[in-house]
Structure formats: C-alpha cells, structure tokens
VMD Tcl script that draws the C-alpha trace (Angstrom):
set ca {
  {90.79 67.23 99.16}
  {92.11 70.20 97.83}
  {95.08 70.03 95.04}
  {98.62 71.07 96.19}
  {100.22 74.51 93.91}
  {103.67 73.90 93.54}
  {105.44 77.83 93.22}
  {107.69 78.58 90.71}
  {110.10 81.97 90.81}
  {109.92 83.19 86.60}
  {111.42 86.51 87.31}
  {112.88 89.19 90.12}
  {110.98 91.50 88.35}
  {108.64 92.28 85.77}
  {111.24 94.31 83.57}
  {113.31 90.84 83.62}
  {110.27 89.01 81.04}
  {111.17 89.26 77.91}
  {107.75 91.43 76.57}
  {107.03 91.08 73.15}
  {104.93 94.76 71.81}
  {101.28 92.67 72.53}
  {101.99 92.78 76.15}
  {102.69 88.95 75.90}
  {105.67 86.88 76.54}
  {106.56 83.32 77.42}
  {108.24 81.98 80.41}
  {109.32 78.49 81.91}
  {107.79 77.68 85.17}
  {109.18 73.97 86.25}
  {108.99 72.30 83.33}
  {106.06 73.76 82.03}
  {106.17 76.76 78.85}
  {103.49 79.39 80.00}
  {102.50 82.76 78.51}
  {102.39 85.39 81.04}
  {99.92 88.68 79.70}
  {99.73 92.47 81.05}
  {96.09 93.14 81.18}
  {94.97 96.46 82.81}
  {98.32 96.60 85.75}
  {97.89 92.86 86.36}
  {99.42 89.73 85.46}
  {97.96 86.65 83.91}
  {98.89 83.15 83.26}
  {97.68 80.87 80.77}
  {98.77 77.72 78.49}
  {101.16 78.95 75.85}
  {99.50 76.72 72.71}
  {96.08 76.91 71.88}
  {93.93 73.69 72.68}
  {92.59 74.11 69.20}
  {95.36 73.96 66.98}
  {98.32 74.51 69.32}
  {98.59 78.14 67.65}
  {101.48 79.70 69.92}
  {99.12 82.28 72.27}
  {102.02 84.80 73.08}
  {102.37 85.24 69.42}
  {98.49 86.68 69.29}
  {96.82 89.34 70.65}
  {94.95 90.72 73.62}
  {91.55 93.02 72.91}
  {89.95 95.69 74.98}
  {87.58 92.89 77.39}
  {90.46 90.57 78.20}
  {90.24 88.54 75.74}
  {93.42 86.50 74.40}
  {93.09 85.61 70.22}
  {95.13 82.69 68.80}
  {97.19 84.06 65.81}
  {95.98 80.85 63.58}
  {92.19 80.75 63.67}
  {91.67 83.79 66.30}
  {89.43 81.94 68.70}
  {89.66 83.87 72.04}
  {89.48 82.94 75.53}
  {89.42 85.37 78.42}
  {92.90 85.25 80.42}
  {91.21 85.34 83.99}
  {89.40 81.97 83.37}
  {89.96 80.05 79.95}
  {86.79 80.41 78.61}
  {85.98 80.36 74.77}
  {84.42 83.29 74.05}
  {84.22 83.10 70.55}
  {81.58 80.00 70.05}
  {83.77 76.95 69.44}
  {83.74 75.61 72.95}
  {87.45 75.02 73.59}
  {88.65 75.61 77.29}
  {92.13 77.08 77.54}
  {94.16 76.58 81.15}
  {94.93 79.17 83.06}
  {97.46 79.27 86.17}
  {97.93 81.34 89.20}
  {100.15 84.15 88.69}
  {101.68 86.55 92.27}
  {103.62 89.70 92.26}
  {105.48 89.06 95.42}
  {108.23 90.98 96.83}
  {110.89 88.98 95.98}
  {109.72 88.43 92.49}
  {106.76 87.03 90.07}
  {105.58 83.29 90.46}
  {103.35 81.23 88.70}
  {101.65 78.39 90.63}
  {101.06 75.15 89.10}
  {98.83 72.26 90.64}
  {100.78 68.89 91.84}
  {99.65 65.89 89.78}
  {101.67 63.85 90.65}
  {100.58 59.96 91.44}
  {100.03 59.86 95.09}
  {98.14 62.23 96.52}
  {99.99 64.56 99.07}
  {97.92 64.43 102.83}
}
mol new
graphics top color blue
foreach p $ca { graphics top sphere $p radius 0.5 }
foreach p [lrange $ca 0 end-1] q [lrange $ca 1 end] { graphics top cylinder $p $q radius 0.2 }
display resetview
C-alpha cells in the first residue's frame, strides 16, 4: 500500500519565497517548516533542521554537486535524496516539490493513524 501525499500551495510564484542570497529560503507547508533550494532551474525540498544538530539548513549553503552544508558542523546531504555525503551517516528528509501553473507545492506523506484505502 502506497502512502497518501497530502499537497500544500507555498507560493503563486517563485518571486513570492522569500530567497535568502544562498538560493535558500524557508516556507510553511501545513504545519510543517521546510527549506525550499534553487539548484540548477529546479526546485528542491528538504527538512529545514539538520538531523545532526538541528543546525537551521536554509541558513547554510549549497556547492557545485548539489550538495546542501549545515552552517554548524557542515555535514552535507544531497537535496534530491537526503543522503550524507560527507561520512557521518545521517539521513536528511526530503519532500516532493511541483511548479504547477497555479503555483509551487510541496507534497507531504499522510501519517496519520488509520490508513487511508
């Protein structure tokens, strides 16, 4: 059984985010803080702490492979899949991100308590 995405609208536009100069920002989807990143014309989603020492991600940096680097300890994870790639064997979560026509959503998967059939 496959998990249900629950859509949230962030924006009409992309020029509505708040940027920050690292191509960064953070947005509210439900009741959930996520940074959104610019990476090569595309849009990614991904938790907004780091699951090392909750280091605030939008407040780091993005290098040339797609790698995100928490501003505390600068472990990095690439933004497509939340993969450590600097040794320490964290996992940071990523979420769907669309450019649709009416706007930008992020999707987020249901957990709720009873499974939706």
């Amino acid at each position: 059984m496959s998990a249900k995405i629950n859509w949230y609208k962030i924006a009409e536009s992309e020029a509505e985010l708040r940027w920050q100069e690292n191509g960064m920002c953070l947005v509210q989807a439900g009741d959930k803080t996520v940074t959104i990143a610019r990476y090569q014309d595309k849009l990614y989603a991904f938790a907004h702490k780091c699951p090392h020492a909750s280091g605030i991600m939008a407040d780091g940096f993005i290098n040339a492979l797609g790698q995100v680097a928490c501003p505390i300890h600068r472990y990095r994870f690439d933004i497509r899949n939340g993969r450590n790639t600097s040794g320490e064997g964290y996992y940071m979560k990523t979420y769907l991100v669309e450019r649709r026509v009416d706007g930008i959503y992020i999707g987020l998967e249901n957990k709720g308590f009873w499974p939706s059939f």
